[in-house]
C-alpha positions as CSV (number, residue, x, y, z in Angstrom):
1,X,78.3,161.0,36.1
2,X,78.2,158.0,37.8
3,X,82.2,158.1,38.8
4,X,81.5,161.7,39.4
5,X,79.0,160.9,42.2
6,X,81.1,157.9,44.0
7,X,83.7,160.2,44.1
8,X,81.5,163.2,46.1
9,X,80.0,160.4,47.8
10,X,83.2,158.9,49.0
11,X,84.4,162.7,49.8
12,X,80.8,163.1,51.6
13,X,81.2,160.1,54.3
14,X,84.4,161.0,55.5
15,X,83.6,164.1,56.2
16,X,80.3,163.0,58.2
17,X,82.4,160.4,59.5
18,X,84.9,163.8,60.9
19,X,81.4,165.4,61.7
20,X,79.8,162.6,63.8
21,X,83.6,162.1,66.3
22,X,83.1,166.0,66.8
23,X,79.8,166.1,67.5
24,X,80.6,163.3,70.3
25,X,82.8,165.6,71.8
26,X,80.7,168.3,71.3
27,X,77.7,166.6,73.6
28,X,80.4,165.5,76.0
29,X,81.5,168.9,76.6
30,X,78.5,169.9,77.3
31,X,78.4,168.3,80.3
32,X,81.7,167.9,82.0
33,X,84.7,170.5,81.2
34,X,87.2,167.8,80.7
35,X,86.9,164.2,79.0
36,X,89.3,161.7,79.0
37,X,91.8,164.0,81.2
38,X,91.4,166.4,78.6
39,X,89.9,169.9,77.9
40,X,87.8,171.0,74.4
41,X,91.0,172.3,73.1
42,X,93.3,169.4,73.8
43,X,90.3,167.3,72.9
44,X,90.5,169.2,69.1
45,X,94.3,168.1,69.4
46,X,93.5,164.8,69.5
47,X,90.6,164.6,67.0
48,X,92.9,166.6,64.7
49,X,95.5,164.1,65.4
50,X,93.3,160.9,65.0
51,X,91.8,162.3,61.5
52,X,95.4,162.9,59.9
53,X,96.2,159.5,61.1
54,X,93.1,157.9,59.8
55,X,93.3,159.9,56.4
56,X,96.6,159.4,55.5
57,X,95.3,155.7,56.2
58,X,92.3,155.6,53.9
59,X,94.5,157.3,51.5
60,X,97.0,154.9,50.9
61,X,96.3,151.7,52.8
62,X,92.5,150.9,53.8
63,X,91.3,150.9,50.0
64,X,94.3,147.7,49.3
65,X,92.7,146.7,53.0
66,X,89.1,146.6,52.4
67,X,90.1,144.2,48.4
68,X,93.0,141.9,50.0
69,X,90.5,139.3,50.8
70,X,88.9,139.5,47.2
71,X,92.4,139.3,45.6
72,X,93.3,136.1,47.8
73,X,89.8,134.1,47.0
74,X,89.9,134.5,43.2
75,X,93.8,134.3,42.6
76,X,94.5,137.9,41.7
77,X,97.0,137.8,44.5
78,X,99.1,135.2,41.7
79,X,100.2,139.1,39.8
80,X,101.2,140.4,43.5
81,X,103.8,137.4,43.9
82,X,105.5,137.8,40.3
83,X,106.6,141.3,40.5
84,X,109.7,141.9,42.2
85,X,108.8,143.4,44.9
86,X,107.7,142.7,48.4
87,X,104.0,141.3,48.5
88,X,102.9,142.9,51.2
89,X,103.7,146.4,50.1
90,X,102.4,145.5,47.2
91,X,99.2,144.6,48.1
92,X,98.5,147.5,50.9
93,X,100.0,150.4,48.9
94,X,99.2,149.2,45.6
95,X,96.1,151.9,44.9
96,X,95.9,155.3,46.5
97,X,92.1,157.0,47.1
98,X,92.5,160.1,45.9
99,X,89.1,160.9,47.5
100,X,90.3,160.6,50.6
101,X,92.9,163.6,49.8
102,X,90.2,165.5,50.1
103,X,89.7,164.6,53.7
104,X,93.5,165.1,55.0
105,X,92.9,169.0,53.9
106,X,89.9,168.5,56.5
107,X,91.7,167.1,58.6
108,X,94.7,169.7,59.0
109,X,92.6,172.2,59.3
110,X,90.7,170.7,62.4
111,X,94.0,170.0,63.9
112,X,94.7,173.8,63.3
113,X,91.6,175.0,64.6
114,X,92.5,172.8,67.8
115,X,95.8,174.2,67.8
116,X,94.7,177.6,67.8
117,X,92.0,177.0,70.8
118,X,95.3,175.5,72.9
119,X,96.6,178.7,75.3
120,X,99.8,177.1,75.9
121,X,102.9,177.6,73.9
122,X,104.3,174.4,72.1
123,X,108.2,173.8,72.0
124,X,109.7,172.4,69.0
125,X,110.4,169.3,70.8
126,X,107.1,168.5,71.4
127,X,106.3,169.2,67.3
128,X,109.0,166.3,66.7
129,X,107.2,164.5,69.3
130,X,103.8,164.8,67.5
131,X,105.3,164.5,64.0
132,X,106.9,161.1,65.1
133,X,104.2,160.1,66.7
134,X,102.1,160.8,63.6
135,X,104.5,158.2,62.0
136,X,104.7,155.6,64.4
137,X,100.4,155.6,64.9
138,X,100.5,155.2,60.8
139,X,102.9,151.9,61.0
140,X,100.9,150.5,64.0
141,X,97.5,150.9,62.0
142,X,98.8,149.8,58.9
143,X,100.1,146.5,61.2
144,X,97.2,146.0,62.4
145,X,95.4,145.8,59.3
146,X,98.3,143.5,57.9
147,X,97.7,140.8,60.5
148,X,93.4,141.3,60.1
149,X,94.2,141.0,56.2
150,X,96.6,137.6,56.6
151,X,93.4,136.3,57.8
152,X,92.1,136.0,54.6
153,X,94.5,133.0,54.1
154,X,93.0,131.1,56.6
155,X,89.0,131.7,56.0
156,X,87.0,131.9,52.7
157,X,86.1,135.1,53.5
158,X,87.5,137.4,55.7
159,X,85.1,140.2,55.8
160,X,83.9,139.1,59.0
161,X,87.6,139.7,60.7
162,X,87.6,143.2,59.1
163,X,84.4,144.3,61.0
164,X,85.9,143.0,64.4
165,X,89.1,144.9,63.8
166,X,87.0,148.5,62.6
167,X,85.2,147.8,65.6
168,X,88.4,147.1,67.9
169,X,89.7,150.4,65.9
170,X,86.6,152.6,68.0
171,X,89.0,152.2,70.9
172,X,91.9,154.3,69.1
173,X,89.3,157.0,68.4
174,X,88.8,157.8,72.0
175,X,91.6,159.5,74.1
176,X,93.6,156.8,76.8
177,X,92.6,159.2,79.7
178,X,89.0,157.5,79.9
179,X,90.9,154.0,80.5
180,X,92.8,153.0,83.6
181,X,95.7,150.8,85.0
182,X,96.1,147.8,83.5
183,X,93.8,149.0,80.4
184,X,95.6,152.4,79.8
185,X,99.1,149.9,79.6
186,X,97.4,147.7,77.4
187,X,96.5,149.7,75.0
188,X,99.9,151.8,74.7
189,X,102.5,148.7,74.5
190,X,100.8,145.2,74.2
191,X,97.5,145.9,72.0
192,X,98.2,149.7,70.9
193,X,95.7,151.1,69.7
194,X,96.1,154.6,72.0
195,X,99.4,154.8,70.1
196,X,97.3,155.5,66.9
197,X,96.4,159.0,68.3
198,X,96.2,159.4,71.7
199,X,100.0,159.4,72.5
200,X,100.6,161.4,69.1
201,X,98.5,164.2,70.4
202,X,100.0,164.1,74.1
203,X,102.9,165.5,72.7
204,X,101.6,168.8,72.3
205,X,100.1,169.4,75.4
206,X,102.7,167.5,77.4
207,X,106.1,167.1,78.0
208,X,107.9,164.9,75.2
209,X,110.1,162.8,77.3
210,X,112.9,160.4,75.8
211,X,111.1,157.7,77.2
212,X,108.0,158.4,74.8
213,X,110.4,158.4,71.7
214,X,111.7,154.7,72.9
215,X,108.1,153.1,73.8
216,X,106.8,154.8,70.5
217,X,110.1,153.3,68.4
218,X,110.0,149.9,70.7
219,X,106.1,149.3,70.1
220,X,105.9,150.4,66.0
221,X,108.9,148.2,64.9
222,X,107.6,145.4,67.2
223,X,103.7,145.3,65.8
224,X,105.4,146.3,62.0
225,X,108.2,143.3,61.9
226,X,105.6,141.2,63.7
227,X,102.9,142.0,60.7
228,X,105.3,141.0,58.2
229,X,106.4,137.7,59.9
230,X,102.5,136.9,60.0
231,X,101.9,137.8,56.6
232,X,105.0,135.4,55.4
233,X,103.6,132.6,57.3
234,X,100.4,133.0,56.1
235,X,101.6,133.5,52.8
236,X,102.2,129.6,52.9
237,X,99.0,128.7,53.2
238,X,98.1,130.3,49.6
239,X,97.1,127.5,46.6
240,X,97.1,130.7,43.9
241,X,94.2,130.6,41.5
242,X,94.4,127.0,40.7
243,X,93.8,126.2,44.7
């Protein structure tokens, strides 16, 4: 019973979690007929978007996340480094959530209901467009949480870094539109966090231009080779249990 009630529990926040980011945009519409450059149906795009990202996330990755630190501090990391295999795939893909499954089935069928809101037809480029985009925002986020993770080598405890970066992650669950200039830029190519969902769910309700495809490939292999250079060097810094 106990397992039984994590589990619905588990289930239970990540759909409040879905429930609060609509209600946001809910309020916001309320007021103003477009937010972030967007209207309610494009703003469903996105949130659909942003949810499929973030549960095909907790699914596979943020679990490993959330116990990297606790496997660095007590040594269990030693197991990671004797199998043959890389250690940082290892240690982020390691466990899968299956309570999280749950919420990708939400999540499609927000993306759907935004989707079926959206008057405009959608070309199949622009479906490539998103679906690539879906991948790329998944290798950004899982690089992202990489680097926070390596952190682990350098503190005794690293649960501190991993609040900063779910706070920094707020600014991926708001659309790019509400930033400007040198922000917006930021955001897409140098810290890009907007690459998470925003420029996913542009696709659909913009043109999906060559150029897009390049930034998106550019930025994800960039912030993914980067991660894995960080996590190496970092790597050195590990005594194993006996340090």
């Amino acid at each position: 019973m106990e397992f039984r009630l994590h589990y619905a529990l588990q289930v239970f926040v990540d759909i409040v979690w879905c429930g609060v980011q609509i209600a946001f945009f809910e309020v916001m519409f309320m007021y103003t007929p477009a937010f972030g450059g967007l209207s309610k149906s494009e703003a469903y795009v996105f949130l659909g978007t942003l949810f499929i990202v973030d549960s095909l996330n907790m699914t596979l990755i943020a679990s490993n996340f959330w116990h990297f630190p606790r496997h660095v501090n007590t040594g269990e990391l030693d197991f990671f480094l004797l199998k043959p295999v890389s250690p940082l795939f290892l240690s982020y893909f390691r466990f899968v959530n299956t309570a999280s499954i749950v919420n990708v089935t939400v999540s499609i069928i927000i993306f759907c209901i935004g989707i079926s809101m959206h008057d405009q037809s959608i070309h199949s480029m622009q479906w490539i467009g998103w679906i690539f985009g879906i991948i790329c925002g998944s290798i950004v986020l899982f690089s992202f949480e990489a680097i926070v993770g390596s952190m682990s080598f350098y503190f005794v405890n690293a649960s501190g870094v991993q609040s900063i970066f779910y706070a920094l992650y707020q600014i991926a669950m708001r659309p790019d539109g509400i930033y400007s200039g040198f922000f917006r830029r930021l955001f897409i190519t140098i810290f890009p966090l907007s690459l998470i969902a925003s420029v996913p769910a542009s696709m659909l309700y913009s043109d999906a231009r060559v150029e897009d495809f390049i930034m998106m490939i550019g930025v994800s292999t960039l912030c993914v080779v980067g991660a894995a250079m960080f996590f190496s060097r970092a790597l050195k810094q590990y005594n194993g249990a006996s340090g």
